[in-house]
N, C-alpha and C positions, 0 to 999 in steps of 0.2 A: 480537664476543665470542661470538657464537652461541646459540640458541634456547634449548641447554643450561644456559646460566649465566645465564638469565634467570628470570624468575616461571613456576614450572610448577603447575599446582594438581593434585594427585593425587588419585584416585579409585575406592572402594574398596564394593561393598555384599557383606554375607553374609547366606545367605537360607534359603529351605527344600527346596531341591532345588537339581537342575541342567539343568532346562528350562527355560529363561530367558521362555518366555510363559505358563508355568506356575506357577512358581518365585515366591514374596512375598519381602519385605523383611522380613529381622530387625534388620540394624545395618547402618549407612553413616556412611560418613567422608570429606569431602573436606579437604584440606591443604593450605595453602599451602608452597611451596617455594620457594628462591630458593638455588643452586649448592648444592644440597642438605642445606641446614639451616633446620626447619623454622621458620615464621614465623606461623602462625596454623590452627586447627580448626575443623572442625564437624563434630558426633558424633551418631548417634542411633540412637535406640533404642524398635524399633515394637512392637508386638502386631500381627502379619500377620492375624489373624482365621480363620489355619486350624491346625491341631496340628501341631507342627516334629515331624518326623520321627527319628528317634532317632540315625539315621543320618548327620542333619545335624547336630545338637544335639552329637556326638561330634567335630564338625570346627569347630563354633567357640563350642559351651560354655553357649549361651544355652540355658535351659531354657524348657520351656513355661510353667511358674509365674511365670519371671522376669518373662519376656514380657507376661503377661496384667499383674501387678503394677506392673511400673514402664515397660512401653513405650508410646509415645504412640498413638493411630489410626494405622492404614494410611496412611490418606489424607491428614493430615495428613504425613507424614514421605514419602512421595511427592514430596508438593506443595512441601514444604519442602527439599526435596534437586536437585527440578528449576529453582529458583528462583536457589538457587544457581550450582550449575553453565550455567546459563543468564546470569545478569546476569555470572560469568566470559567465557563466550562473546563475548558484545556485548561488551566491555572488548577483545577479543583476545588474551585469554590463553588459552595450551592446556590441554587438560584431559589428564591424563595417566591413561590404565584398562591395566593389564596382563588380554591378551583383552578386551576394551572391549566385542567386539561381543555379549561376553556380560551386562556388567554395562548395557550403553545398554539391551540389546534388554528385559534382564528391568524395566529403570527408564520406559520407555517401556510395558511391558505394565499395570504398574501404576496409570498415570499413563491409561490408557483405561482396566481396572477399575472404577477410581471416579468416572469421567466429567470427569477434569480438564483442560485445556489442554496437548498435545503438546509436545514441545520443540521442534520446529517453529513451531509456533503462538506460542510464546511467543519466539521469534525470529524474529516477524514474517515465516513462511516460509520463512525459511532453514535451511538445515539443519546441526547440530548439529557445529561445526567451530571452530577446529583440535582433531583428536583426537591422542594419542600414545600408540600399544599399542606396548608395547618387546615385548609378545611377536609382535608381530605384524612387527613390524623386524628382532628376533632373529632369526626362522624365515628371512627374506629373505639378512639380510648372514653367517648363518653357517650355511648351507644344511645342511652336508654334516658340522656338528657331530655326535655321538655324544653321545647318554645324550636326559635326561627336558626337558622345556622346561616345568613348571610355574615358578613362582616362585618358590620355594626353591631349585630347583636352576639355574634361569637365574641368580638374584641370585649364590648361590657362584661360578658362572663368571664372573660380570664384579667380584667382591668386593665386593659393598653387603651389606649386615648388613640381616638378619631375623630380629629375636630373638623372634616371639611372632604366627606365621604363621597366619593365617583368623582373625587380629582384623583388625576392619574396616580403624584406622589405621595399627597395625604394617604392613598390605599394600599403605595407598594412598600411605605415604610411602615408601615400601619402591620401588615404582614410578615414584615421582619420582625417584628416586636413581638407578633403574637405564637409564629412558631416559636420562640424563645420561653412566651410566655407558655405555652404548651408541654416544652418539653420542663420546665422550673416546675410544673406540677406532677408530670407522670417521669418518674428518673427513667421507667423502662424505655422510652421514647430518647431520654437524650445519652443515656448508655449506648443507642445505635449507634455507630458511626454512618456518615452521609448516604454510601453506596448500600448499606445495609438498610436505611431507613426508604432510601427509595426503592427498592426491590418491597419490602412490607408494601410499602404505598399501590405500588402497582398489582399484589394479591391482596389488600384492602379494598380499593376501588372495585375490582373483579365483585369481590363477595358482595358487596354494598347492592352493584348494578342486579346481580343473578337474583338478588332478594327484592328488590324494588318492582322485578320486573316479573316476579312471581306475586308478588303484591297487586301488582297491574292485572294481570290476566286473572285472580281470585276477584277480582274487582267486576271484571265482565268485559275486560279490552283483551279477547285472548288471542290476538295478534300484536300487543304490546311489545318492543324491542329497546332493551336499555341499554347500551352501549358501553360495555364496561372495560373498554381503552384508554389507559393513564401512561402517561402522561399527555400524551398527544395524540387523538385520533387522526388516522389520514385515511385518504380519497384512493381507493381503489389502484393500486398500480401507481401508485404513487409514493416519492419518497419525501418523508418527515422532514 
């Protein structure tokens, strides 16, 4: 039947910028999926401990006031969001992140802010797998496509509905749906089995970064550096 029409759990955080080791958590959502109708939530809703930028606050609504009001600790909603997506892991279910290595690496930075247990660590070492970035698949199987490759505009090209875009769950279901829809188009993609598809992923990202960043420096930036670590970049000496 394929990885597609099985339990995908989608993955979704909105934060305070767009430096992902920089960047706090405002709201995360993870979803259960199953042939893309959803099957179960988990929602939440932090007080990041720094002032949401206006800039951010304009892309998915959460005010400062909210925040301080009705969001849990940082730390707590770290902890509680890595626990999750972690006891998925261990089960072998995939975790589906459109751009993943943005939403792992800022969930990961957090999760050493407040001195808690890596996701590594809490999978006994092992590292943080099956992942599924349909944008990260996208960029591969439709190389030479035209136009924007956010999520809004990936999702209209393969037809999944996004009706309420940079809320946490509208995005993480949204992502379930669209890996599915990804792989209902190219069968070589859903012929993968999960471990096999994220192993691709992580020598797709590779090539993607090496060409981008050869594109950069033909450009005139020849100290240009693209960062071509998927699933999850980490900090130096430090664990994922």
């Amino acid at each position: 039947m394929g990885w597609h029409r099985e339990l995908l759990i989608g993955f979704d955080l909105e934060t305070t910028g767009t430096d992902p080791r920089e960047a706090r958590i405002v709201t995360g959502a993870v979803i259960e999926v199953r042939d893309g109708e959803p099957l179960g939530r988990h929602e939440w809703l932090a007080d990041p401990g720094v002032e949401i930028p206006a800039d951010a606050v304009a892309v998915h609504g959460i005010s400062n006031e909210r925040a301080a009001a009705e969001g849990r600790p940082a730390d707590q909603v770290a902890d509680a969001v890595a626990e999750v997506l972690t006891d998925h892991w261990k089960a072998g279910v995939p975790v589906v992140a459109y751009n993943a290595a943005f939403d792992l690496t800022l969930l990961s930075a957090e999760l050493r802010r407040h001195g808690l247990p890596s996701l590594r660590e809490r999978l006994g070492g092992l590292d943080p797998a099956p992942v599924i970035d349909p944008y990260t698949i996208d960029r591969s199987v439709e190389r030479y496509r035209r136009g924007k490759r956010n999520l809004e505009a990936v999702c209209r090209e393969y037809g999944v509905p996004l009706d309420d875009a940079h809320d946490a769950s509208a995005d993480a279901l949204a992502a379930a749906r669209l890996a599915s829809a990804i792989a209902g188009r190219h069968p070589e993609v859903a012929a993968l089995g999960p471990a096999e598809l994220h192993r691709r992923q992580i020598e797709w990202y590779a090539e993607w970064a090496a060409d981008f960043q050869s594109f950069l420096r033909r450009k005139g930036d020849a100290t240009a550096v693209v960062d071509g670590t998927w699933p999850v970049r980490e900090s130096a000496g430090e664990p994922v």
